[in-house]
N, C-alpha and C positions, 0 to 999 in steps of 0.2 A: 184280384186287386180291388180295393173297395171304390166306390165312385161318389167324389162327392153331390152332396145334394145342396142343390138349387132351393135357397128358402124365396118365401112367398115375397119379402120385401127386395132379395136380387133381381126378382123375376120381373117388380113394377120401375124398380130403377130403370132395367133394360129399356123397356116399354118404354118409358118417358124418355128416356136417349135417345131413343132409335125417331120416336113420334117427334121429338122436339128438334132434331135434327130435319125432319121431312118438311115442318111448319116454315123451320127459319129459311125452308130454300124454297118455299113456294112465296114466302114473301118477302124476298127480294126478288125472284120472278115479278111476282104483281106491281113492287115500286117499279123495274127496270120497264117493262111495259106500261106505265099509266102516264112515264115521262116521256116515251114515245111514241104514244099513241097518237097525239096532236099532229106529229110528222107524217104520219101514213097515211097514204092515198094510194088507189089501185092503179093510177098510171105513172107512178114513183119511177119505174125503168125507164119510160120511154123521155123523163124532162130532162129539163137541163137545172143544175142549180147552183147557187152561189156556193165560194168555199166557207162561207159561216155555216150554209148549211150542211154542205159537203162534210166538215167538218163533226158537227152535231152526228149525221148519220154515223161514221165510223166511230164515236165514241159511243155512242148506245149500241152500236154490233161489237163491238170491242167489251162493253162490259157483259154483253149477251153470251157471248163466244167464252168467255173465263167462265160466267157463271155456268156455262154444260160443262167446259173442262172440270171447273170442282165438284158437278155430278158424277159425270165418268169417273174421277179419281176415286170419288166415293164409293167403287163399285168395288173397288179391293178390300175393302169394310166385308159385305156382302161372296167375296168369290172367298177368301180366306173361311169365314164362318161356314158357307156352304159344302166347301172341301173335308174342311174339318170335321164337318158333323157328317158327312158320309163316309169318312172313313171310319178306320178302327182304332180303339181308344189309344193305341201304343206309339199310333203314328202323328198325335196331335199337335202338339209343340213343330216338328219335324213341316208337318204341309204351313204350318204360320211362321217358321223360320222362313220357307222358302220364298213364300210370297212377299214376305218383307222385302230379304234379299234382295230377289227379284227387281223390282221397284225402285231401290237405291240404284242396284248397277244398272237398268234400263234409265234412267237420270242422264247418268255420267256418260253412255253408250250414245240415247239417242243425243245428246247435247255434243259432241266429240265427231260423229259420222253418219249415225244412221240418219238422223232427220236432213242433211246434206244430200245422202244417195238417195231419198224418198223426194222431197221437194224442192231442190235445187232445178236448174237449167242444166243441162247434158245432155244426155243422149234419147233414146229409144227403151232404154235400157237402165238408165243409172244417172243420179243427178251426180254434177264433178263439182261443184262451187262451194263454199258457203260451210267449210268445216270448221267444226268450232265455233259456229255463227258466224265465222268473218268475214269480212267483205257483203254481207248478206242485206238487202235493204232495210229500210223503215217497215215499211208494209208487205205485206206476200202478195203478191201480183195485183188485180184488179181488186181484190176484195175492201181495201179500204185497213185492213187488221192490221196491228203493228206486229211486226216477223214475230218478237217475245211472246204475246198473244196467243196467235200460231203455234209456234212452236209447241207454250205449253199444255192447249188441246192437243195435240197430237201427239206428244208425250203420254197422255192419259190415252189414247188411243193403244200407243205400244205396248202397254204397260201393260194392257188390259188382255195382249196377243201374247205374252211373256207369259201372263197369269193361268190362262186356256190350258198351254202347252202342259204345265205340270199335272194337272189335271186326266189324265190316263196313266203318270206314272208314278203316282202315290204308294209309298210303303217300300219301296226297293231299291230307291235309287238313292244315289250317296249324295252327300253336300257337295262336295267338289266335283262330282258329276253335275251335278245341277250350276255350277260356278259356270261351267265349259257348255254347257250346253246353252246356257241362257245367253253368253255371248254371242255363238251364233244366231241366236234367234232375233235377238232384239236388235243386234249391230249390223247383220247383215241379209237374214232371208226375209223379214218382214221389210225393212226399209227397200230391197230391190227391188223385189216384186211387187212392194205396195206403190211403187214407182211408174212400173209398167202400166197401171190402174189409173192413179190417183196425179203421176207426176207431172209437170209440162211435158210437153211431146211422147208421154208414155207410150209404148209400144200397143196396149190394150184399148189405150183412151184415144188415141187417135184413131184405131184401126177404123176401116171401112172407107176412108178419103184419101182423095187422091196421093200418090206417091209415097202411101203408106203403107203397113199389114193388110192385107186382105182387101185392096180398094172396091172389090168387086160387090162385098156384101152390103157398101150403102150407110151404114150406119155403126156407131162406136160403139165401146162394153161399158155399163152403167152399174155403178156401184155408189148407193148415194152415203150409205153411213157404214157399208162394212161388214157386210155378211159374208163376201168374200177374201178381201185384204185383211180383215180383221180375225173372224169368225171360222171359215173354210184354209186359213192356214193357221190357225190356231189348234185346232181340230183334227186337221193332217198332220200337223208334226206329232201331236203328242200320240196321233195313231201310230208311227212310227218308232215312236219312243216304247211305247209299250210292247210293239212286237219283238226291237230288238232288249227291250229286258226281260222278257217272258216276264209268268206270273209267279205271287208274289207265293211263297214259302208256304206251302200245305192249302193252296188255292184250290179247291175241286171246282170242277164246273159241272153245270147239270144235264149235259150231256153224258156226260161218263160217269155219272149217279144221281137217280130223280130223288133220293132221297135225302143223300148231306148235300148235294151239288147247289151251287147259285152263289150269288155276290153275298159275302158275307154280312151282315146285319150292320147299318149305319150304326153309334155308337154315339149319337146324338140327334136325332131327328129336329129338334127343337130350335137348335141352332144353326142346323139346315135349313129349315123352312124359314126363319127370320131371314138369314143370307140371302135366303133366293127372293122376299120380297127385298133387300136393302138393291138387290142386283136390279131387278124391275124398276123401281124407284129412279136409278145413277142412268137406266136406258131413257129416260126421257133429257137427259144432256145430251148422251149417245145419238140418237135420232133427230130430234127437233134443232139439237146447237150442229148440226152439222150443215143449216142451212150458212152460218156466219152470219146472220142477220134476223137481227130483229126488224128489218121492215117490212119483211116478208111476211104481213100476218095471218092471213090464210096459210099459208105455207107449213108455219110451224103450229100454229091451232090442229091445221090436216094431218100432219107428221104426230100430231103427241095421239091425237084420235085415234089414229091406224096403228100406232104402236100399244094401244091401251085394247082394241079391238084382237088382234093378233095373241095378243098374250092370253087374254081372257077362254080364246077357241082353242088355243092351243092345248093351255092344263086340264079345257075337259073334255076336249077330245081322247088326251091321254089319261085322263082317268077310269073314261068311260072304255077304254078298249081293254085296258089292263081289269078292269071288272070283270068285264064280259070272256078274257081270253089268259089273261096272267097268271101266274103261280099262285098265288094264293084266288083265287076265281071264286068269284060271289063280292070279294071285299073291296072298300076303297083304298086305293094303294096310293099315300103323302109321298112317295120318292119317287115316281112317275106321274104327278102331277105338279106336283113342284119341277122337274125336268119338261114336263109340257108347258108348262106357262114358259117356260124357257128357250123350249124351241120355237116356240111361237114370237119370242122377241129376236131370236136371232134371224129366223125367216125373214120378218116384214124390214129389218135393218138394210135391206138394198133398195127392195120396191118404197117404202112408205113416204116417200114425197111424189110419186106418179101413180099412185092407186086410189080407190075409192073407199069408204069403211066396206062394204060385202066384201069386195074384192081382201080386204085384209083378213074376215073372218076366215073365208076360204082360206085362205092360202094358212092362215093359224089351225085350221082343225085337219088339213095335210101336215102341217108340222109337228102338232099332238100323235098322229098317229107314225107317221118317220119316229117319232122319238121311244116308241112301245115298241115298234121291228125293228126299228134299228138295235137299240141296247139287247133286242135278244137274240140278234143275229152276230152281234159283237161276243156273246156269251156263247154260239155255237162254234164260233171260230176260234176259243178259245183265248181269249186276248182280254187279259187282264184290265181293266176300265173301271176303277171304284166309284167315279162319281159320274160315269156316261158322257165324258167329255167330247168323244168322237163321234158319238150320235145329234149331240146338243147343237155342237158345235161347226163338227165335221158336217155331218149329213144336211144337218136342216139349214146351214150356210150355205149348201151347193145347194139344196130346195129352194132358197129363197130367193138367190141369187136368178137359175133361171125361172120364178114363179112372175117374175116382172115381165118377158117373152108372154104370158098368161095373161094378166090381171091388170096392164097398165090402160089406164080409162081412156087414154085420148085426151085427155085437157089440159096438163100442166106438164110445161116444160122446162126451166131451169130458174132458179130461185138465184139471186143479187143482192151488194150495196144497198138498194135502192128499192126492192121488191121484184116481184118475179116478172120474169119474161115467158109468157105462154102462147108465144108465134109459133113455135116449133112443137108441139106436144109428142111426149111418148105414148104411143099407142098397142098395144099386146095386141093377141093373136083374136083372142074370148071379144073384143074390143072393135074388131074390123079394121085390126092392120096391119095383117096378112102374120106371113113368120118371120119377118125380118130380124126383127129386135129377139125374135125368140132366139135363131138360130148364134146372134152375135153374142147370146148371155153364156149358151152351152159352151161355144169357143171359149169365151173367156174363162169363165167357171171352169173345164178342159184344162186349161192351158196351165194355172194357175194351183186346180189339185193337182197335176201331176208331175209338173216342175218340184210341186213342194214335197210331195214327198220322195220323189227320187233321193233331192239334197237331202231331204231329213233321214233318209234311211242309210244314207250313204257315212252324213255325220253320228250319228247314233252307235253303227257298228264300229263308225272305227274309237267312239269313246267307249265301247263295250268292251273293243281289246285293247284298253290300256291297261295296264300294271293297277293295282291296290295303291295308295285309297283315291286315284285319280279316276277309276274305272266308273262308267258309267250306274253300274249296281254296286251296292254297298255290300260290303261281305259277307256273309251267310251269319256268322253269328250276330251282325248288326241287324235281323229280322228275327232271330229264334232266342236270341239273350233275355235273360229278364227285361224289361221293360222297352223291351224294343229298339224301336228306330229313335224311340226320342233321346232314350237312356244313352244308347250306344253313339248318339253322333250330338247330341247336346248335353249329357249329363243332365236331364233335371224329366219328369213325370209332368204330363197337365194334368194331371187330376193327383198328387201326392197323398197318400195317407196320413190321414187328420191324428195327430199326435192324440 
C-alpha cells in the first residue's frame, strides 16, 4: 500500500502550528503572571486579607488553574499523534477515532458521576453529592476555584487516564469494545479510586491519623499531580486490557525468534516524536497547575524545573541503556528515548512540588532505565504493548510515586490560595526522615495497582466473552482484511492511495 509523502511545505506548516501553539501559551503564562506578581509575597499563607483582595487572588488562580487545564487538554493533540505513529499503518484512523471518542464520552461521563464519586463529600471511599454538578458549590473547598473551574481541570486530568488505557490495546480491539470499556474507566474506576487519593476524607489521603486507615503509620499517601490516580491506573488497566485480548494477529515476539521476533516497526516515527514533545509540552499544565495557584511562586517555578529536569534524565538515560544493551546495540534508538523522556515525566508527576532538581534528575534517569526493562520485560511475557504504555505509564508511575519515600528534600510542604505553607515539610528517607513517608507511598502505590487491576481484569474478561461485534477484540477478519482495523470498523485508510 503506497504511503503518502509529506512535502517539505506540510512539514513547515506543522512546525509553525505546533511552535505557534507553544508561543501563544507561554504568553499568556507571562501576562497571567506579570499581573500577579504585584500580589505575591512569601508570607501570603500565613496573612489575613481583605475580600477585594481575597477576591483578586482567586481570580488569578482561577485563570491559572484553566490555563493548565487547556495544557493538559492539549496533551490529547500529542497522545493521539504519539499512538498513532507507533503503531501500524492499518491501525491509524482506528487509535485517532478512539481517542477522540474517548474524550467526548469522558465529557458526558465525568460531568454526569464521575467527578461527584472523585470530589464530592462522602465517604472513605466514594464521593455521594454533587451529580450532575448539582447542588455542588461556588468554589471546591478551601481553594478559592469556582466548582466549573475545577471541574474542567480535572476533566483534562480523566481524560488523559481514558487516553493511557488504549494505549496497550491498539490493533485488536473493536469500537464498541472500546465504547464499554471506556465507560468503566472513566465513569467509575478512575473517579473511585482517585477518590480514595485525591477526595475529601479519601481513604489513602487521610490514612496515618487518627481513627483512620492505618493510624499507626503517622503520616498520609501523597500524590501531588498523578503518577499514581492518573498515571499507575492508567497503565494498569491497559495492562489488563492487553492480557486479556492477547496479541495482535501474526505478532512474533523475540523470545520465540531472535530473528523476525520484536515490536513491529512504528509506521511513522516522525509523528511520534512531535507527539511526545506536544505531551511534554501539555505536562507543564499537568504538574505546575496542579498547585491551583498562582501565588505559589516558587512552587510552581520548582514544579515546571523538576518536571523539565526529569524528563531531560529520563530520554537519556533510556537512550543510552538501549545503546549499550538494545536490539539493535551500537545505535541510537528515537522510540526508547522518546518513551524516556516520558517516563521521566510520569515519574517526577507525584514528587515534583517536594523535591529538589538532583533529586528529580535521579529519580528521571531511574525512570529512563524502568522504561528499557520494563518494555523488554513486557516483550518476554509476551503481552502485546505497541506503544509501552504499561511500562511508561504502569511502571514508572508506581516508580515515581514511591521515589517521593526517596528524594523529598525536607522543605516544602503544601502549596495554597495564598502561597505555600512550609511548616510541615515532606521529608524522604536520602533526606533524614527516616522511612516513614517511604513506607506510606508503597501502601498506597500497593493499594491502588492492585485494586486496579483486579477490576480491570475482572472487567476486560467479561467484555472478552461477549458475543460479536460487542466483544471486546474485534473479529479476526477486522485485523487480517485488506486494510485493516481502519477499513473494517471506519471504512476509510489514513494514508489512501493518491489517485
Amino acid at each position: 500500500m503506497p504511503i503518502r509523502t509529506v512535502t517539505p511545505a506540510e512539514r513547515i506548516k506543522l512546525g509553525a502550528t505546533v511552535l505557534g501553539g507553544k508561543f501563544l501559551g507561554l504568553a499568556l503564562l507571562f501576562l497571567l503572571l506579570a499581573g500577579g506578581s504585584a500580589l505575591i509575597t512569601p508570607a501570603h499563607a500565613a496573612e489575613t486579607y481583605t475580600a477585594h483582595e481575597t477576591t483578586i487572588f482567586n481570580s488569578i488562580n482561577t485563570a491559572w488553574t484553566l490555563l493548565g487545564a487547556f495544557l493538559v487538554f492539549g496533551m490529547q493533540a500529542g497522545f493521539v499523534m504519539l499512538e498513532a505513529g507507533f503503531a501500524r499503518q492499518k491501525e491509524t484512523v482506528n487509535v485517532l477515532m478512539e481517542c477522540i471518542f474517548d474524550t467526548c464520552l469522558c465529557g458526558f461521563l465525568f460531568w454526569a458521576f464521575g467527578y461527584a464519586f472523585m470530589f464530592a463529600e462522602g465517604n472513605a471511599f466514594i464521593g455521594t453529592q454533587w451529580f450532575f454538578l448539582n447542588g455542588a458549590p461556588d468554589t471546591y473547598l478551601t481553594t478559592g476555584i469556582p466548582i466549573l473551574a475545577h471541574w474542567i481541570f480535572q476533566f483534562a486530568f480523566a481524560d488523559t487516564c481514558s487516553t493511557i488505557t488504549s494505549g496497550a490495546m491498539i490493533g485488536r480491539t473493536s469500537f464498541r469494545g472500546d465504547i464499554l470499556y471506556s465507560i468503566a474507566v472513566t465513569g467509575f474506576i478512575y473517579p473511585i479510586l482517585g477518590h480514595w487519593c485525591w477526595g475529601p476524607g479519601g481513604l489513602l489521603a487521610t490514612m496515618g491519623s487518627k481513627d483512620h486507615f492505618l493510624p499507626s503509620i503517622g503520616t498520609g499517601f501523597l500524590d501531588f499531580a498523578g503518577s499514581t490516580v492518573v498515571h499507575t491506573i492508567g497503565g494498569v488497566i491497559s495492562l489488563a486490557g492487553a492480557i486479556a485480548l492477547g496479541p495482535r494477529v501474526g505478532r512474533i515476539f523475540a523470545r520465540d525468534d531472535k530473528a523476525r521476533g520484536g515490536m513491529p516497526p512504528p509506521h511513522n516515527l516522525t509523528v511520534a516524536a512531535v507527539g511526545g514533545f506536544l505531551l511534554w509540552f501539555g505536562w507543564y499544565g499537568f504538574n505546575p497547575g496542579s498547585t491551583l495557584s498562582a501565588m505559589d511562586a516558587q512552587g510552581i517555578g520548582r514544579v515546571a524545573a523538576n518536571t523539565t529536569l526529569a524528563a531531560c534524565a529520563g530520554g537519556m538515560a533510556a537512550m543510552l541503556v538501549a545503546l549499550w544493551f538494545g536490539p539493535t546495540k551500537g545505535k541510537f534508538d528515537l522510540g526508547f528515548t522518546v518513551n524516556g523522556f516520558l517516563g521521566g515525566l510520569v515519574a517526577i508527576t507525584c514528587p515534583c512540588y517536594w523535591v529538589n532538581p538532583l533529586g528529580s534528575i535521579l529519580l528521571g534517569l531511574v525512570a529512563g532505565v524502568v522504561v528499557f526493562f520494563g518494555v523488554n520485560y513486557i516483550e518476554w511475557l509476551r503481552i502485546d504493548d505497541p506503544v509501552g504504555a504499561v511500562t511508561v505509564h504502569g511502571f514508572c508511575g508506581i516508580w515515581g510515586t514511591i521515589s517521593l519515600g526517596l528524594f523529598a528534600c525536607g522543605k516544602y510542604g503544601v502549596t495554597g490560595p495564598t502561597g505555600a505553607d512550609d511548616s510541615s515539610p515532606v521529608k524522604g528517607l536520602f533526606y533524614g526522615g527516616g522511612p516513614t513517608v517511604l513506607i506510606a507511598q508503597i501502601i498506597g502505590s500497593a493499594v491502588i495497582t492492585i485494586l486496579t487491576f483486579l477490576i480491570a481484569i475482572v472487567i476486560m474478561k467479561a467484555l472478552r466473552a461477549l458475543p460479536h461485534p460487542w466483544n471486546l477484540r474485534v473479529e479476526p477478519e477486522g485485523e487480517t482484511g485488506p486494510g485493516g482495523l481502519d477499513v473494517f470498523e471506519h471504512g476509510i485508510e489514513a494514508y489512501p492511495a493518491q489517485a
